[in-house]
Every structure is written in C-alpha cells, then in structure tokens.
C-alpha positions as CSV (number, residue, x, y, z in Angstrom):
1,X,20.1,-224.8,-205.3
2,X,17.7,-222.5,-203.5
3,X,14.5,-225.2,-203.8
4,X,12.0,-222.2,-203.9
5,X,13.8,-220.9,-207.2
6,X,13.9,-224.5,-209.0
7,X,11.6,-224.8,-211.8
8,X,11.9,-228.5,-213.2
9,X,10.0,-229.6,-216.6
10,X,7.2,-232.0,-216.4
11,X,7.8,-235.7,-217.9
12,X,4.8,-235.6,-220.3
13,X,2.1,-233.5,-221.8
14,X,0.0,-235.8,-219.7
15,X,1.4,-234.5,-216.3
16,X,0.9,-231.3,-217.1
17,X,-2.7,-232.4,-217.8
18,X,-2.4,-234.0,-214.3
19,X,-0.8,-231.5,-212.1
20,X,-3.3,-228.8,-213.5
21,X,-6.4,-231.2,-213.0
22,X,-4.8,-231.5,-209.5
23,X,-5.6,-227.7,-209.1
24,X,-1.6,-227.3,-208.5
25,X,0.5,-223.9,-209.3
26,X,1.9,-224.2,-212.6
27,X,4.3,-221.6,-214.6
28,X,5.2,-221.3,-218.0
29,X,8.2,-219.5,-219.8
30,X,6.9,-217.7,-223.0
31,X,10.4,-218.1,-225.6
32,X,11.3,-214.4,-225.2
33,X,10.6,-214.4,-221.3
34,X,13.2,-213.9,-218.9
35,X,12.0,-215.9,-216.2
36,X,8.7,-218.3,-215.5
37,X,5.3,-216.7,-214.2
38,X,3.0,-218.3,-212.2
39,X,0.0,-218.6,-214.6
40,X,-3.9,-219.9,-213.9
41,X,-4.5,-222.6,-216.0
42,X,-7.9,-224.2,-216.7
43,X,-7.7,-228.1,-219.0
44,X,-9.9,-228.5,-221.7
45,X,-12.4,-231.4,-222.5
46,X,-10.3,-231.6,-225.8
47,X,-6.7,-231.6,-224.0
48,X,-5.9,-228.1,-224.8
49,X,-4.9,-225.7,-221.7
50,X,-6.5,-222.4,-221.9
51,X,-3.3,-220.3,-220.0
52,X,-3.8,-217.0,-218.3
53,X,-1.1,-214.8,-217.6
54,X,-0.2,-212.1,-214.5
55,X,-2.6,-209.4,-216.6
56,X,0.6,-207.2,-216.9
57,X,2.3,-209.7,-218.9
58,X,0.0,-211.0,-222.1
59,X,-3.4,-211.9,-223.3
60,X,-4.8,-215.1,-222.6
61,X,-4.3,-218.1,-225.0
62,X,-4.6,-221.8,-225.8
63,X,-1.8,-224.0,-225.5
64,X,-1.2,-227.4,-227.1
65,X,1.5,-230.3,-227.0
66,X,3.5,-227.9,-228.9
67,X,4.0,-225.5,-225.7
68,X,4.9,-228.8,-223.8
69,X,8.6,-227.8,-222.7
70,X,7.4,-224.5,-221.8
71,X,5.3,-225.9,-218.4
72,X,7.7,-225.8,-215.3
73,X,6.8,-226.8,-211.7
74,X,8.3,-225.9,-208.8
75,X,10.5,-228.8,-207.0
C-alpha cells in the first residue's frame, strides 16, 4: 500500500482527543462518504469535537464517542 493513501483508525476516543490537541491533520468519513476529507477540528473543554468540513462538503457539527470509528489518520 501507497502510505500517502492509508488511513488507519485511531485506538480510542482518547487518541483522537490526543492527536487533535496535538494540532495534527485529522479526517473523518461521514457514512454516505466515498472517501475521508481532511477536516479542521477544534476539542472541547467537555470532550466533544466541534468538526469542520472542506466548505463544499457539509455544515459544521459536534461530534461525540458515537462518531469514534469515523476519525482516520494518515499512516
């Protein structure tokens, strides 16, 4: 595999936390998505990630544990 095209899932909610606290690029896969999109992504006092989109794909929204297996990173 190509290692600029491998997206691999994060262990834990917690290094998702971690790699965005870390000011690192971070994607995310919506479920009807073809591919992941690089997304800014600011961490909450309250654990929450408030996600922003490329502005040509959707709005801006809050993401909890229950987006967990939607984070990638690249390897």
């Amino acid at each position: 595999m190509d290692p600029l095209t491998t997206f691999v899932p994060f262990a834990s909610w917690e290094a998702v936390q971690a790699h965005i606290r870390a000011g690192l690029a971070v994607y995310y896969q919506a479920p009807l998505d073809f591919r992941h999109s690089l997304i800014d992504a600011r961490l909450f006092k309250n654990g929450k990630i408030r996600v922003r989109p490329p502005t040509n794909a959707a709005d801006p929204f809050t993401a909890d544990r229950g987006h967990f297996d939607r984070f990638r990173r690249r390897l």
